[in-house]
C-alpha positions in Angstrom: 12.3 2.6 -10.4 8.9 3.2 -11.6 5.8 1.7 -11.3 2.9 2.0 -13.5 -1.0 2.6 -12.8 -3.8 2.9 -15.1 -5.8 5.7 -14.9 -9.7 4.1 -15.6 -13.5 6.0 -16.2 -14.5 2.4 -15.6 -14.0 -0.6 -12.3 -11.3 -2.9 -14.2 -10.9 -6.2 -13.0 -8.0 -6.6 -10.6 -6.8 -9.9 -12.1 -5.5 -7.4 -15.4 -3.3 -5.1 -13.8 0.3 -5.8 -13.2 1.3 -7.0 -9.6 3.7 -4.7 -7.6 5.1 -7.6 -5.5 7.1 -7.0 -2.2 10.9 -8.2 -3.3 13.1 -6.3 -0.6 13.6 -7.1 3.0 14.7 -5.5 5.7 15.8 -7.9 8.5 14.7 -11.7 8.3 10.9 -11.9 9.1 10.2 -14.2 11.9 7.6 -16.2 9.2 10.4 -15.6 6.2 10.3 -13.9 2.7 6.2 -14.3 2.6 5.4 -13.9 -1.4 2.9 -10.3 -1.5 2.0 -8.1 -3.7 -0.4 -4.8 -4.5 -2.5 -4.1 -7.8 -4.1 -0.4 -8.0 -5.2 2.0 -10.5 -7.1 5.5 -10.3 -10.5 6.1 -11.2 -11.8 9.6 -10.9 -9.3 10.8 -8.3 -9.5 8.0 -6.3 -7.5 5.0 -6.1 -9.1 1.2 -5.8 -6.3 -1.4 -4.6 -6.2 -4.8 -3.8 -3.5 -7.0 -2.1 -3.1 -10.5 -1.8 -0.3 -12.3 0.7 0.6 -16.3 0.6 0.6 -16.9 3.9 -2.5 -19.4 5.1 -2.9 -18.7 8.4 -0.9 -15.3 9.5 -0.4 -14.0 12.7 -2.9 -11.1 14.3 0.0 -9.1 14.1 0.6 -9.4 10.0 -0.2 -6.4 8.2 0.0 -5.0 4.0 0.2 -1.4 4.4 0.1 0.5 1.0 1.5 4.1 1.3 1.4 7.2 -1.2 1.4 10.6 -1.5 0.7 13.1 -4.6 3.0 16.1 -3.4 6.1 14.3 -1.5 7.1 18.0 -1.2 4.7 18.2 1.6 6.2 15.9 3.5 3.0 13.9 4.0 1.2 10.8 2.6 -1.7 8.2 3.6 -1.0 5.2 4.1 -3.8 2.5 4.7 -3.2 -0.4 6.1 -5.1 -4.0 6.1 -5.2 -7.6 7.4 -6.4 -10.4 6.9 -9.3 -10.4 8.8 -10.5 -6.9 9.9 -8.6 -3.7 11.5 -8.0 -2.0 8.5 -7.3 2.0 8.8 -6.3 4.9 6.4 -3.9 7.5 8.0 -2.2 10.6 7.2 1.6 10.6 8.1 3.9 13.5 8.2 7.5 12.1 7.6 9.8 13.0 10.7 13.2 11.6 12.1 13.9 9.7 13.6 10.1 8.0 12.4 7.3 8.7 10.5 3.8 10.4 12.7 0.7 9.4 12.5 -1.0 12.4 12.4 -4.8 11.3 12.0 -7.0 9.1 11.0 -9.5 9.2 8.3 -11.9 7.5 6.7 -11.9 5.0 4.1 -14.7 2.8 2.9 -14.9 -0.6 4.6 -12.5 -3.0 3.1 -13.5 -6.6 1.7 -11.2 -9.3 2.9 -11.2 -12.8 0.8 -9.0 -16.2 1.4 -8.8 -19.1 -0.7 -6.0 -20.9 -2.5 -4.6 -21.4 -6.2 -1.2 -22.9 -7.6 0.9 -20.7 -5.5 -0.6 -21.9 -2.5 -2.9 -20.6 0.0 -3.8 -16.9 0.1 -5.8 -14.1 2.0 -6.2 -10.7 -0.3 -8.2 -7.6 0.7 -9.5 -4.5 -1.8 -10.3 -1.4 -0.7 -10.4 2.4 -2.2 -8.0 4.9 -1.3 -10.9 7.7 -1.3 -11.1 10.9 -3.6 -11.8 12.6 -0.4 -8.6 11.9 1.9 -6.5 13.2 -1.6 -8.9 16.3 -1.3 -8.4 16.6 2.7 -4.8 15.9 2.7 -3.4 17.6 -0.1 -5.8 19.6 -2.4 -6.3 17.1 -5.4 -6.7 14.0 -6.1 -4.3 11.7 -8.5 -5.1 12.0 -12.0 -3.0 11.0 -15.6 0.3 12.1 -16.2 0.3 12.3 -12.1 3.6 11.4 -10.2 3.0 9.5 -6.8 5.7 8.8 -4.5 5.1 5.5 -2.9 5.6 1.9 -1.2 3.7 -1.4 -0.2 4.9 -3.0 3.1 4.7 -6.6 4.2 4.8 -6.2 7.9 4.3 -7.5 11.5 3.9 -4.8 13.9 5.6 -7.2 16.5 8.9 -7.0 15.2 11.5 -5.0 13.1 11.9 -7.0 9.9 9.6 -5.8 6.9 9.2 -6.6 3.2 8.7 -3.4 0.7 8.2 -3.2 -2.8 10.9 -0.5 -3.0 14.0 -0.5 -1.1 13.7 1.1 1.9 17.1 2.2 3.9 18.1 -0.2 6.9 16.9 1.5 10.0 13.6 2.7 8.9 10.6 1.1 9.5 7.3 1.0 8.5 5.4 3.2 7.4 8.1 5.2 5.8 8.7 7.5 3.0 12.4 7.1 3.1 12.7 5.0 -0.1 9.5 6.0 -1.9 9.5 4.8 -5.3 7.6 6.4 -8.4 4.1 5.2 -9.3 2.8 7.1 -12.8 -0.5 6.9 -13.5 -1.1 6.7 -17.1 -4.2 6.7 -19.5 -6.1 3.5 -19.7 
């Protein structure tokens, strides 16, 4: 399955770009099937994001952890992860069995965290930018059109074992993970 990204010269408004919403689950979350999704696109290598997650009053534990990689070949990807109040990191993971390693930390310009409500009910979001820099760092280039990028979104709770992705993600794994990775394409604007 593939999901596509619009590659922009210019900020587009996140309300106009199609929603990659968290549909599979592994396990039964202790707070159920919480309704998230993630909205990106690339804009001169690097890659603003926003994700938003019905769920009013979340535990300190809740994450939304977006994870991709240009060159899955590498075996490595970044995967930044947010809440819905602060805590928010970008890391570089190598995949390994019988988990994913951290293998550091870099940096990422701080993320803005909203909350509010609409018909769906109430809501907390966060945007960010997955920077031009950390592509450069971890793998030589930054995304661009016509650019393959392997890739997830989790809903999460780093108490427990149960996790929501956007693509399904094998039963054992947890999160972050690249076992599963589906396709984001970034094409031209």
């Amino acid at each position: 399955m593939s999901f596509l990204i619009t590659n922009s010269r210019d900020a587009l408004p996140m309300e106009t770009l199609p929603a990659l919403k968290i549909t599979h689950f592994n396990g039964e979350p202790a707070r159920g099937q919480v309704y998230a999704y993630l909205r990106c696109y690339v804009r001169d290598g690097e890659i603003p994001f926003s994700v938003t997650v019905f769920d009013e009053t979340p535990p300190h534990t809740a994450r939304f952890g977006f994870a991709v990689t240009p060159d899955d070949a590498a075996g490595t990807y970044l995967f930044a992860s947010c809440t819905k109040q602060q805590g928010d990191a970008l890391w570089l993971y190598r995949t390994g069995e019988p988990a994913d390693v951290p293998l550091r930390r870099l940096e990422m310009p701080p993320m803005r965290h909203l909350a509010g409500s609409d018909e769906q009910g109430f809501y907390w979001s966060a945007e960010g930018v997955l920077p031009a820099q950390a592509f450069r760092t971890a793998f030589g280039r930054v995304p661009r059109v016509g650019g393959i990028l392997p890739g997830n979104a989790f809903l999460y709770d780093v108490s427990e074992p149960a996790f929501g992705a956007a693509f399904p993600v094998p039963a054992g794994a947890g999160v972050p993970t690249a076992a599963g990775f589906g396709t984001f394409v970034v094409v031209p604007y």
